[in-house]
C-alpha positions as CSV (number, residue, x, y, z in Angstrom):
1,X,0.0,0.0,0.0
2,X,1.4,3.3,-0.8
3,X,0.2,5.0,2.3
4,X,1.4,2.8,4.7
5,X,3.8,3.8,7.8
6,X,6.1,1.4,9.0
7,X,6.5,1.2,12.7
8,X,8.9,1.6,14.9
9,X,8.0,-1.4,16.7
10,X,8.2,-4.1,14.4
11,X,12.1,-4.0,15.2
12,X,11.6,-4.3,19.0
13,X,8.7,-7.1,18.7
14,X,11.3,-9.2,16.6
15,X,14.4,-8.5,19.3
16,X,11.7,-9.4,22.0
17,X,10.5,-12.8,20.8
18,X,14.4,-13.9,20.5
19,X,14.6,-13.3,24.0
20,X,11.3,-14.4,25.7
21,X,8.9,-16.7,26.0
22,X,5.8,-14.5,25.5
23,X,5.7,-10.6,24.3
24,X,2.8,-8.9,25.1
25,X,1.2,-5.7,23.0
26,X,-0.4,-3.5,24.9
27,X,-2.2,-0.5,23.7
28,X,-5.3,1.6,23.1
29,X,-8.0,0.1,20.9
30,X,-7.0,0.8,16.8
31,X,-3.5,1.7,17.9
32,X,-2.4,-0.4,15.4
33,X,-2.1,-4.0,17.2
34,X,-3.7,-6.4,14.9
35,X,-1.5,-5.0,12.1
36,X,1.4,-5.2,13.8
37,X,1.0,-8.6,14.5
38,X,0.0,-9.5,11.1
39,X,3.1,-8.3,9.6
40,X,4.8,-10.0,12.0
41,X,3.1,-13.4,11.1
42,X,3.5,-12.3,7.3
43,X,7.6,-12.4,8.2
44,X,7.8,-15.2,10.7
45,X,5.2,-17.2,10.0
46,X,2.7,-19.2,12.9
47,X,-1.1,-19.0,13.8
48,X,-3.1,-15.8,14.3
49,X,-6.3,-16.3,16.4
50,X,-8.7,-13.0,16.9
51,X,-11.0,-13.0,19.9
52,X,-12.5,-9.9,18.2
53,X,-13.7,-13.3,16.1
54,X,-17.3,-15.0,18.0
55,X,-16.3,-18.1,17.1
56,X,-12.4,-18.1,18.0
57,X,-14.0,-15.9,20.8
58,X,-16.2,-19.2,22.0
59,X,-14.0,-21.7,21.3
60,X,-10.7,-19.8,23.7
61,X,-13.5,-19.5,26.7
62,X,-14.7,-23.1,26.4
63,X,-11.6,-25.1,25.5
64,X,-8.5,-22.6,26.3
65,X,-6.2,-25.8,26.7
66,X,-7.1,-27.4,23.4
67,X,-6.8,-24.0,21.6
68,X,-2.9,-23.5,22.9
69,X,-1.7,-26.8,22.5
70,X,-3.3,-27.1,19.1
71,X,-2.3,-24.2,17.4
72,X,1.3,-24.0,15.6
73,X,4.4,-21.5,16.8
74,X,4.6,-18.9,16.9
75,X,0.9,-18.2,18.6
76,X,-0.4,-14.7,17.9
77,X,-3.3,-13.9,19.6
78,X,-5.6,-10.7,19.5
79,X,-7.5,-9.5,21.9
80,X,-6.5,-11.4,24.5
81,X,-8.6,-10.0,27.5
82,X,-11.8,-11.3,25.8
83,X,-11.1,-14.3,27.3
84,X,-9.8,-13.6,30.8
85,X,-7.8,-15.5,33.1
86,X,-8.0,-19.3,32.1
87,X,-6.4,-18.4,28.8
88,X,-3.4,-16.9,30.1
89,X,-3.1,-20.2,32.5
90,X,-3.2,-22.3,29.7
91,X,-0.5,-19.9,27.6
92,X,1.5,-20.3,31.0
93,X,1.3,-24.0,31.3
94,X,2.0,-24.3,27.4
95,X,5.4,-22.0,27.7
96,X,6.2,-24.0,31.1
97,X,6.4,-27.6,29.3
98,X,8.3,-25.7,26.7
99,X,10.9,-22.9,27.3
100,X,12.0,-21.8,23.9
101,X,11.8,-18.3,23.4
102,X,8.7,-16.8,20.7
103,X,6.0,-19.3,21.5
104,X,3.4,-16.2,21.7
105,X,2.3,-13.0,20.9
106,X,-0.4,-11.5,23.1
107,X,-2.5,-8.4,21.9
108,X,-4.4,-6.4,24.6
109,X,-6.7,-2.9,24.3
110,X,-6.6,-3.0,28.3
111,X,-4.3,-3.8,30.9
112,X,-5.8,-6.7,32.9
113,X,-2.2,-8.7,32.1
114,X,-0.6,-6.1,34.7
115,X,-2.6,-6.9,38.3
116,X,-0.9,-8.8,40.2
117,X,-2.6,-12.4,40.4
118,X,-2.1,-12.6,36.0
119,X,1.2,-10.6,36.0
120,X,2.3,-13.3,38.4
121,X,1.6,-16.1,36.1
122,X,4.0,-14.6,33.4
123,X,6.5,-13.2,35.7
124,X,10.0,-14.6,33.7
125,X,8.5,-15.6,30.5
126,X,7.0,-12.3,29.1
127,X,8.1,-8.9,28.2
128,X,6.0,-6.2,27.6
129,X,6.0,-3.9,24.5
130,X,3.4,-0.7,24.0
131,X,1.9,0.1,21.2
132,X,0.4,3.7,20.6
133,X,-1.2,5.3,17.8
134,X,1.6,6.9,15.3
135,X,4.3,9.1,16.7
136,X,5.5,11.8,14.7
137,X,8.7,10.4,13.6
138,X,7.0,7.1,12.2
139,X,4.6,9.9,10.4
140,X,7.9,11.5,8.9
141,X,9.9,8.9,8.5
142,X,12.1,11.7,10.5
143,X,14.5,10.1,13.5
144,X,13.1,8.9,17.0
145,X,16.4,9.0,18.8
146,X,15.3,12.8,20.6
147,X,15.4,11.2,23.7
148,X,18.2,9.4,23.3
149,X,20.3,12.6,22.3
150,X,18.8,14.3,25.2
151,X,21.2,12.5,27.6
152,X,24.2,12.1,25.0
153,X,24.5,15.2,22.8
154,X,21.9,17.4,23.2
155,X,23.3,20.1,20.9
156,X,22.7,17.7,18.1
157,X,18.6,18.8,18.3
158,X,19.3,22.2,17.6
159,X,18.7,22.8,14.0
160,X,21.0,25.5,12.4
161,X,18.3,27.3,10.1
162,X,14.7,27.8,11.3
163,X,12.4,24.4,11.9
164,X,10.3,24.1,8.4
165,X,6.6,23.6,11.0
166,X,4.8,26.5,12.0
167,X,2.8,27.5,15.0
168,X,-0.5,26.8,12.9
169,X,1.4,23.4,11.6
170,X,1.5,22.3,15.5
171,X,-2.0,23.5,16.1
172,X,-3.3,21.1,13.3
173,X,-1.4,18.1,14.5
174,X,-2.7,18.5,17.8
175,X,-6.1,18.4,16.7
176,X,-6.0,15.3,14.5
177,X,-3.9,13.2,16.9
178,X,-2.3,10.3,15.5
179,X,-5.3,7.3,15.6
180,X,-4.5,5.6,12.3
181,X,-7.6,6.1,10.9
182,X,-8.2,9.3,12.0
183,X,-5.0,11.1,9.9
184,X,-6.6,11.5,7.1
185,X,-10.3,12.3,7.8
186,X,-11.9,16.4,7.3
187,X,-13.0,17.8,10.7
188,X,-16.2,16.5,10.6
189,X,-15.6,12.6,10.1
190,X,-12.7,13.1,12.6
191,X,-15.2,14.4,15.5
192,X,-17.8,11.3,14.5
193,X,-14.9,8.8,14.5
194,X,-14.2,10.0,18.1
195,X,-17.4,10.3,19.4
196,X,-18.0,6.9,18.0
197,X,-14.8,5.1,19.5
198,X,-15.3,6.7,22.9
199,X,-18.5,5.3,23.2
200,X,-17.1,1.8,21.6
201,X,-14.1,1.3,24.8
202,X,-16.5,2.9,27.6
203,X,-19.2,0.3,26.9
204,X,-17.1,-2.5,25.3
205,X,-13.8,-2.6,27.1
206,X,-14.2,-0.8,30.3
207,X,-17.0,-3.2,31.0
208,X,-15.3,-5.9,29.9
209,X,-13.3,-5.6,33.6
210,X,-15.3,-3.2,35.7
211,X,-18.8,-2.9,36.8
212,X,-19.5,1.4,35.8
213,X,-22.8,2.4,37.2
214,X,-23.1,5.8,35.7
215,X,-20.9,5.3,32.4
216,X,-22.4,8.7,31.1
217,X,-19.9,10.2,33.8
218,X,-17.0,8.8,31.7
219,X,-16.9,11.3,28.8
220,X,-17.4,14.4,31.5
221,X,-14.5,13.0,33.4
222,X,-12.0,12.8,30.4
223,X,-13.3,16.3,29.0
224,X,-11.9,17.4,32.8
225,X,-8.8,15.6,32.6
226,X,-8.4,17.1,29.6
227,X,-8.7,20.8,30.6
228,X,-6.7,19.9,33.5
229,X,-3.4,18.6,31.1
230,X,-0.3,19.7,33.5
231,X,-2.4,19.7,36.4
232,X,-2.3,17.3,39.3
233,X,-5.8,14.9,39.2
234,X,-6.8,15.5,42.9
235,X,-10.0,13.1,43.0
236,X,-11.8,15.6,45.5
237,X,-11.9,18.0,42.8
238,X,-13.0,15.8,40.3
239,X,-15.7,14.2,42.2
240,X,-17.3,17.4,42.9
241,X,-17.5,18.7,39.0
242,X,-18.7,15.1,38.3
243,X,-20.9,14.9,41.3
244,X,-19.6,11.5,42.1
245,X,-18.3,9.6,45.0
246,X,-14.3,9.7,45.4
247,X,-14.0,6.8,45.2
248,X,-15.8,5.7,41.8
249,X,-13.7,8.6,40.6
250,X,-10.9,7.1,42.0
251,X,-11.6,4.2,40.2
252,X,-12.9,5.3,37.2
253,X,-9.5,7.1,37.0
254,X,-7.9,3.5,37.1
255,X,-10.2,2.2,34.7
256,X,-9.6,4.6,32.0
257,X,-5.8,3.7,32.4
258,X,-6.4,0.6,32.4
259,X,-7.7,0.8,28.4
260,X,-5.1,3.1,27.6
261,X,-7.4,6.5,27.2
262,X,-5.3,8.4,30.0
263,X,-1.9,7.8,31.5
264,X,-0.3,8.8,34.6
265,X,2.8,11.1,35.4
266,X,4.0,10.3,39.0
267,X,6.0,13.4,40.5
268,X,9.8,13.1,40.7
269,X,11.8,13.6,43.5
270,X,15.4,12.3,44.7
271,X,14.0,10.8,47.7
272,X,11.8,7.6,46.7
273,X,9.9,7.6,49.1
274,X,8.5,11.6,48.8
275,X,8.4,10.7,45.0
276,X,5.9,8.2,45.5
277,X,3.7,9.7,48.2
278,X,2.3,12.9,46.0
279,X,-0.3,13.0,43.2
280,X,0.7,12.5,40.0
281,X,-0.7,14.4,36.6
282,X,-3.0,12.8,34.2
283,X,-3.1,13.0,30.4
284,X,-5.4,11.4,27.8
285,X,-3.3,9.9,25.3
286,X,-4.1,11.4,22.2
287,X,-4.2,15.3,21.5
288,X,-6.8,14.9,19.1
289,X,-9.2,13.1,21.5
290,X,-8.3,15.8,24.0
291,X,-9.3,18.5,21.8
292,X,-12.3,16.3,20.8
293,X,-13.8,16.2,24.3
294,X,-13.0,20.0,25.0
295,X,-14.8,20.5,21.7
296,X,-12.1,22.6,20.4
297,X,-10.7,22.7,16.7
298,X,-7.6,24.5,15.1
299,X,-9.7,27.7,14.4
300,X,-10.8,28.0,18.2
301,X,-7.2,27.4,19.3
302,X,-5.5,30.0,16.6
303,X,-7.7,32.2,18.9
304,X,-5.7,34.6,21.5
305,X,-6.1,33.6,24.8
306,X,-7.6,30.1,24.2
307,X,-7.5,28.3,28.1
308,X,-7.3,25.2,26.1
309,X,-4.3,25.4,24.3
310,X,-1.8,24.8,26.8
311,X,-2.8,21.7,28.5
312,X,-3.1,20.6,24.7
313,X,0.5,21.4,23.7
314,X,1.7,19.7,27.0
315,X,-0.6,16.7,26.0
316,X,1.1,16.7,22.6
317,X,4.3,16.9,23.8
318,X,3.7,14.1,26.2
319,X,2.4,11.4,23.6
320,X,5.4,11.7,21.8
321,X,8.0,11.1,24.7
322,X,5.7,7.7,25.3
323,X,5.8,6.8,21.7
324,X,9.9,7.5,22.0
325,X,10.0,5.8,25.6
326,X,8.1,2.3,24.1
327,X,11.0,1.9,21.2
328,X,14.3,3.6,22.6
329,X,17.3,1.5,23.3
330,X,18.0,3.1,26.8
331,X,14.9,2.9,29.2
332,X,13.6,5.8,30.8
333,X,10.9,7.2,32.9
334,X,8.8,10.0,33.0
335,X,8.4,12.3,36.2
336,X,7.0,16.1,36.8
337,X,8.4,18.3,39.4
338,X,6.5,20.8,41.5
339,X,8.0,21.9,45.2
340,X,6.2,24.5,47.7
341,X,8.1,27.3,46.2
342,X,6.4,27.3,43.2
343,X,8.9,25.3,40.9
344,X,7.7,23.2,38.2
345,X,9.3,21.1,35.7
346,X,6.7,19.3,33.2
347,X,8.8,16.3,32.2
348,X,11.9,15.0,34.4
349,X,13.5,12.5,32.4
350,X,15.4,9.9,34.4
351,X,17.6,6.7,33.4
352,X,18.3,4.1,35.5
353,X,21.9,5.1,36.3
354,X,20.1,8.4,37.8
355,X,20.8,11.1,35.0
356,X,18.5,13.2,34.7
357,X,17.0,15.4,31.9
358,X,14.2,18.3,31.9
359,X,11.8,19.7,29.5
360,X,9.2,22.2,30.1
361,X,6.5,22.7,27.4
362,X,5.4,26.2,26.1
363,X,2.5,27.2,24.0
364,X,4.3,30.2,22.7
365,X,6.6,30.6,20.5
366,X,8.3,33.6,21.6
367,X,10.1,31.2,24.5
368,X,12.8,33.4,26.5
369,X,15.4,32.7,29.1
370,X,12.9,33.4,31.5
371,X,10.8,29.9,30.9
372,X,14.0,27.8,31.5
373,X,14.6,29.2,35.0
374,X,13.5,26.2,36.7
375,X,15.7,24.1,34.1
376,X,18.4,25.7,34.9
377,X,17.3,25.5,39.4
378,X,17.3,21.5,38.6
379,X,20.5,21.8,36.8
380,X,22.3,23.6,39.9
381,X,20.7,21.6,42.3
382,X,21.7,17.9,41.0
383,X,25.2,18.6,39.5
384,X,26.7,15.8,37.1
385,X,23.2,14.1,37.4
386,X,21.7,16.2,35.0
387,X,22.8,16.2,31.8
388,X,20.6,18.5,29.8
389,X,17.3,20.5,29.5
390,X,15.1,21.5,26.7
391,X,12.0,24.1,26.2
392,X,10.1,22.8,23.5
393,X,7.9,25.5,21.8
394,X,6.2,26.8,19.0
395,X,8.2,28.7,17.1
396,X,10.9,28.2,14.7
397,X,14.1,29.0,16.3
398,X,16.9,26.2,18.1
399,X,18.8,28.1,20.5
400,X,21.3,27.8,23.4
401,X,21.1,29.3,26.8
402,X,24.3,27.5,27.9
403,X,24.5,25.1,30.5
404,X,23.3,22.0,29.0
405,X,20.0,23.8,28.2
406,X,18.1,24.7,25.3
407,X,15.3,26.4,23.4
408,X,13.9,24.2,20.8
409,X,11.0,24.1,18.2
410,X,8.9,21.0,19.2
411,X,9.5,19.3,15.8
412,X,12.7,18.5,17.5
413,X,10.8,16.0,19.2
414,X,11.2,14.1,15.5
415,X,14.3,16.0,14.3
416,X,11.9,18.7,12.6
417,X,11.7,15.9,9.3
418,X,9.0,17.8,7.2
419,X,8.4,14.5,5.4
């Protein structure tokens, strides 16, 4: 097909099956999954079973052992929360008789393969590997190493001339989002194609796992998270403009996690144990969706003084560094910082060996020294742990402010490739 977009992770699924037993794909519902997994079949061969299919559907609940040891190897199967625990028993028993690495691919729109009692069954035999809708750089064929050069030569990212994507270029991107199908629909069959899929996971897969008793809250709740992009989730707040209990909002939060419509930023500090005691930020994961629910569109955001715009930018900016996180050679995770005094960093950056990288997120793009103060505060206060800082924005201009830290155009977030 001419319009087809490789992905990036076709290259990690193949390095994972040489090394485990099991790789599981996690991601949002048409992320791209099933075709991932049929190119992968296409290349390697083995059997592809769809519990999206009734009658693959009936025959993996009521015979989940004759179904595994049956099928050929590689195993590829989609959907694989349709049919709940016994499956993934069976898929454990199966890769327990036999320990060669690759027996099976597992495709998931939610995250039931991460509580405890299932993620116990696979501990040692599976990797994970997520799969999001497509990331800028797949989009431009442009590089996905931003990260990467973040920690080992973050001058690279600065572009000599000015970045080729405009303020109103950003503003359109953001609005789409990067759903497959969604790319190349007009405004109108873009808004319907939301509207439609929303209601498609709240009723299909959140119920799937969780018993909602007022799943007309649902859209209300992501429309708030939305708004409040960069903002800690506190559930008291939440529960009073939703005029539900805290603790169905608590757990509606962890539902709409759980099918990959939100995700979580947990604060970073260098003692673990404040780190993990604070709220963390929520984000829907996908700009367009975002802007959907807020019912804003390019021409409402080109506006001056737009509220929305901000949290939308941040939300852009944040899908990306997930889609860069899921593929990049050196793992990382993602923190934000915010002390008493009123510092705040939107992304903190950390690798395992404790270096440590910052980039705030500005819907402006007129940036100035001024919006890398706090940078440059996290750069005094950690030393040789931090290696570099950035100020993504939306202009068209790459410079340096010395000190490891940068102003750059947020194309740089896929080496501003036009493509």
């Amino acid at each position: 097909m001419d319009d087809f977009i490789p992905r990036l992770s076709e290259r990690r699924l193949v390095e994972l099956m040489k090394a485990f037993r099991v790789v599981i794909v996690n991601g949002p519902r048409q992320a791209g999954k099933t075709t991932l997994m049929e190119i992968y079949r296409d290349h390697h061969g083995g059997d592809f079973v769809s519990l999206d299919d009734p009658v693959q559907l009936t025959a993996a609940l009521s015979d989940p052992r004759s179904l595994i040891d049956e099928a050929g190897r590689p195993l590829l199967i989609d959907e694989v929360q349709r049919a709940g625990d016994p499956l993934v028993l069976s898929i454990k028993r199966a890769s327990d008789r036999d320990r060669s690495r690759g027996q099976f691919i597992l495709s998931g729109s939610a995250q039931f393969l991460t509580v405890p009692k299932l993620s116990e069954s696979l501990a040692g035999r599976a990797a994970f590997l997520d799969l999001w809708p497509f990331s800028m750089a797949e989009r431009t064929s442009g590089p996905s190493d931003f990260c990467d050069l973040l920690f080992t030569d973050p001058a690279s990212l600065r572009r000599t001339g000015p970045s080729p994507w405009t303020r109103a270029d950003y503003l359109d991107l953001i609005c789409v989002g990067s759903y497959p199908e969604v790319i190349s629909m007009s405004g109108r069959e873009r808004w319907e194609w939301f509207e439609s899929y929303l209601r498609a996971v709240i009723s299909r897969d959140v119920r799937e796992f969780a018993h909602i008793q007022h799943g007309e809250s649902i859209p209300r709740l992501l429309s708030l998270l939305a708004a409040r992009a960069g903002s800690t989730a506190e559930v008291s707040d939440l529960a009073r403009s939703t005029e539900l209990t805290r603790d169905t909002v608590r757990n509606y939060l962890a539902y709409l996690n759980g099918v990959f419509l939100t995700a979580s930023v947990p604060t970073w500090s260098a003692n673990l144990s404040t780190r993990a005691a604070k709220t963390a930020k929520s984000f829907l994961t996908d700009s367009g969706l975002a802007a959907f629910v807020l019912q804003v569109n390019q021409e409402a955001l080109r506006r001056p003084g737009n509220n929305a715009l901000g949290g939308l930018v941040e939300t852009f900016a944040f899908t990306e560094l997930i889609k860069l996180r899921s593929t990049t050679p050196e793992p990382f995770k993602i923190y934000y910082f915010r002390d008493r005094n009123g510092r705040e960093i939107d992304f903190v950056l950390e690798r395992f060996d404790g270096r440590v990288a910052g980039i705030q997120v500005k819907a402006t793009a007129s940036p100035t020294a001024k919006d890398a103060a706090h940078l440059r505060w996290l750069g005094d206060s950690l030393g040789e742990r931090f290696v570099s800082g950035a100020v993504l924005h939306l202009g068209d201009q790459s410079v340096s402010l010395g000190g490891g830290i940068q102003l750059l155009p947020l194309s740089a977030l896929w080496g501003h490739t036009r493509g």
